[in-house]
C-alpha positions in Angstrom: 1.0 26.6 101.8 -2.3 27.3 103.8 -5.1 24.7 103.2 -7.4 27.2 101.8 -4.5 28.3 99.3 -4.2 24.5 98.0 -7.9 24.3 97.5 -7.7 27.3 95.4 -5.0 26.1 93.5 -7.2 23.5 92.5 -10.2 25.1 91.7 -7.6 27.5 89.2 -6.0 24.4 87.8 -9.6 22.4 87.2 -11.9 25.3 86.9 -12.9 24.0 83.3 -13.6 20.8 84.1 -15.3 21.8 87.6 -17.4 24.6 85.2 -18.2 21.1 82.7 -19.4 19.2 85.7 -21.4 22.1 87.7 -22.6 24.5 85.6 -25.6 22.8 84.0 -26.9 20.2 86.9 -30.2 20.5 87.9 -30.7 22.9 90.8 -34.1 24.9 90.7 -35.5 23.0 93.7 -32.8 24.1 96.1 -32.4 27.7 94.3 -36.0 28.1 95.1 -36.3 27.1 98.6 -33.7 29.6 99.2 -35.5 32.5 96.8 -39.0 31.5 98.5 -37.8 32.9 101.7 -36.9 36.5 100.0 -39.3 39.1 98.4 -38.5 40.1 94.9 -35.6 41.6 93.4 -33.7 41.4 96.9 -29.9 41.6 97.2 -28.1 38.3 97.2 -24.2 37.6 97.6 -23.9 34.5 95.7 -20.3 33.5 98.1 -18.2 31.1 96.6 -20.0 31.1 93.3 -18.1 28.5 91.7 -19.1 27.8 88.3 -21.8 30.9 88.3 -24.4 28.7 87.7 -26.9 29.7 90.5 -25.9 33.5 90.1 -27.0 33.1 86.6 -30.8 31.7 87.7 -31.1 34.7 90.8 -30.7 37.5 88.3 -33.0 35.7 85.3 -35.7 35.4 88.5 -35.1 39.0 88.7 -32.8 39.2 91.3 -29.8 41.5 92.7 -26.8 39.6 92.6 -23.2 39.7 93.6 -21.1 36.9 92.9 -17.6 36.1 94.8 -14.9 33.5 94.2 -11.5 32.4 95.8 -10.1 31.5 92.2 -9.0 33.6 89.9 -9.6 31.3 87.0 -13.3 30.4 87.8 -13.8 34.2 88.4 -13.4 34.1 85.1 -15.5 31.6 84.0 -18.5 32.7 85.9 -18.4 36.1 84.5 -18.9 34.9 81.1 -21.5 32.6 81.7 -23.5 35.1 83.7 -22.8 38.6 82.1 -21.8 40.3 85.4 -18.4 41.0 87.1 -17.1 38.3 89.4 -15.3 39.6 92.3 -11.9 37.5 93.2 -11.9 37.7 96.6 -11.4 34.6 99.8 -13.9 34.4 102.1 -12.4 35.8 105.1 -12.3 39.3 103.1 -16.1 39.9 103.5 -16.5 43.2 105.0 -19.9 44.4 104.2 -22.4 45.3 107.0 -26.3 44.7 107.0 -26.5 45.1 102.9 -27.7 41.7 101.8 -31.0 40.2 101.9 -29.7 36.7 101.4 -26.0 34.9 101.0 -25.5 31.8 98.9 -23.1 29.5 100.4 -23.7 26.5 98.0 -21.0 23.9 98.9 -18.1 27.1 99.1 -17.4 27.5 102.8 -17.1 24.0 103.6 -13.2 24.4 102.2 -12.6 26.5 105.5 -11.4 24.9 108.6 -13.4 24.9 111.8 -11.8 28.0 113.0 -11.9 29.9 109.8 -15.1 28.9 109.5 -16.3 30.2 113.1 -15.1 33.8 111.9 -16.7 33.8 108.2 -19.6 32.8 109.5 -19.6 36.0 112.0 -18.6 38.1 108.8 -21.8 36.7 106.9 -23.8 37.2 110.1 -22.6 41.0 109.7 -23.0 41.3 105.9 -27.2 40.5 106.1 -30.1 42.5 106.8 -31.8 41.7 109.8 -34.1 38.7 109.6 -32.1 38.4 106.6 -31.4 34.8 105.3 -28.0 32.5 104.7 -27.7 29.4 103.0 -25.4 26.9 103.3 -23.8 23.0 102.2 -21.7 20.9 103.9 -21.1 17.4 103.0 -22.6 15.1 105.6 -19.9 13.8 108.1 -17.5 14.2 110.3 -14.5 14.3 108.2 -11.9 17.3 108.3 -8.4 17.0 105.9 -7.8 17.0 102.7 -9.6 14.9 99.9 -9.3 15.2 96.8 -6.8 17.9 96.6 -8.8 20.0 98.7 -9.7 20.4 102.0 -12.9 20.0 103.4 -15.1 20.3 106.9 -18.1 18.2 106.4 -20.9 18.7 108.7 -23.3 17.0 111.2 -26.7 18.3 112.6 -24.7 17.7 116.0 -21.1 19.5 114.8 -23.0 22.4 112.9 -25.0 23.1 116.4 -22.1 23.2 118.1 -20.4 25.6 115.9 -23.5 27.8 115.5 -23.3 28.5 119.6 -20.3 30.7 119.2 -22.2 32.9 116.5 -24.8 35.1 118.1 -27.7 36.3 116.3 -28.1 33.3 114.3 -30.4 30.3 114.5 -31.2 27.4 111.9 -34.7 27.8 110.6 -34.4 24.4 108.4 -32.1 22.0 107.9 -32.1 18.7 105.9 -29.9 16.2 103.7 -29.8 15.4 100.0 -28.1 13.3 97.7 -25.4 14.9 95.4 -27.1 15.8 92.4 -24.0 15.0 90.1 -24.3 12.0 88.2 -23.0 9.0 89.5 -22.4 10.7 92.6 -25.4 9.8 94.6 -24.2 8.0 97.3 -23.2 11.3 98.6 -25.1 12.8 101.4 -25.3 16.7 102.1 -26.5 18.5 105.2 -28.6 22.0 104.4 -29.1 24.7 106.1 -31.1 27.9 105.9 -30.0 29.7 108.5 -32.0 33.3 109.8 -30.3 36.6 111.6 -32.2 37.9 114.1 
């Protein structure tokens, strides 16, 4: 079974409890950092969407939105609790060229491995506009493996450079780490990145 296969499994067989734990933490800080850099009502691929939760806040700001997941079951989930159609589809299946304004990563393609990750990260390069806008969560680290019962590449300033040099047209316009804003889990560090296409 591929990593990314096992880490789906999980999200199918926990998507309730991941919906229970996700869905109504307090996020409007980072959502609006990220929306602050767009004009109204422009086109966003929410990618990995997870619970739906910050899908549902882009289109009640007035926003375009598609909204992607790898698991069938949280598909589900997050097209109930935000009215639209989630698309069950992995990450490596992006194939759209220069039609979003933004992409959403929010703690989704961290479940890639490094050279997975190199390629998506081409595709979402692809899918925006130019001087269009990508954001993106790793947990802060240098851990790769699985944890949990799924498998994660967590991020440096130093590793995320690194990667970043094999994708053209892309350069970090901020970066900065957080807590995890789950209760109890706020020992956790994240690294954040808006990153901008040329």
């Amino acid at each position: 079974m591929r990593k990314i296969d096992k880490t789906i499994e999980y999200y199918n067989e926990n998507a309730e409890q991941f919906v229970e734990t996700t869905a109504n933490v307090e996020f409007h800080h980072m959502q609006n950092r990220f929306l602050n850099k767009l004009q109204a009502g422009a086109h966003i691929l929410d990618f990995g969407c997870g619970s739906g939760r910050d899908t549902k806040y882009f289109l009640e700001q007035g926003y375009q939105v598609d909204a992607v997941d790898g698991s069938a079951e949280l598909c589900k989930l997050a097209s109930e609790l935000t009215g639209i159609e989630v698309k069950h589809m992995c990450f490596q299946e992006l194939s759209e060229a220069v039609k979003y304004d933004g992409i959403w990563a929010c703690s989704s393609i961290l479940h890639l491995n490094l050279s997975d990750l190199e390629d998506v990260m081409k595709k979402m390069t692809i899918a925006v506009k130019s001087n269009g806008i990508i954001y993106t969560s790793f947990k802060y680290g240098t851990f790769s493996g699985e944890r949990n019962g799924r498998y994660f590449t967590d991020m440096t300033e130093e590793t995320f450079d690194k990667l970043l040099q094999n994708v053209t047209d892309l350069r970090i316009e901020e970066q900065w780490i957080t807590s995890d804003v789950r209760p109890g889990r706020g020992e956790e560090k994240w690294l954040n990145l808006i990153l901008k296409k040329n």
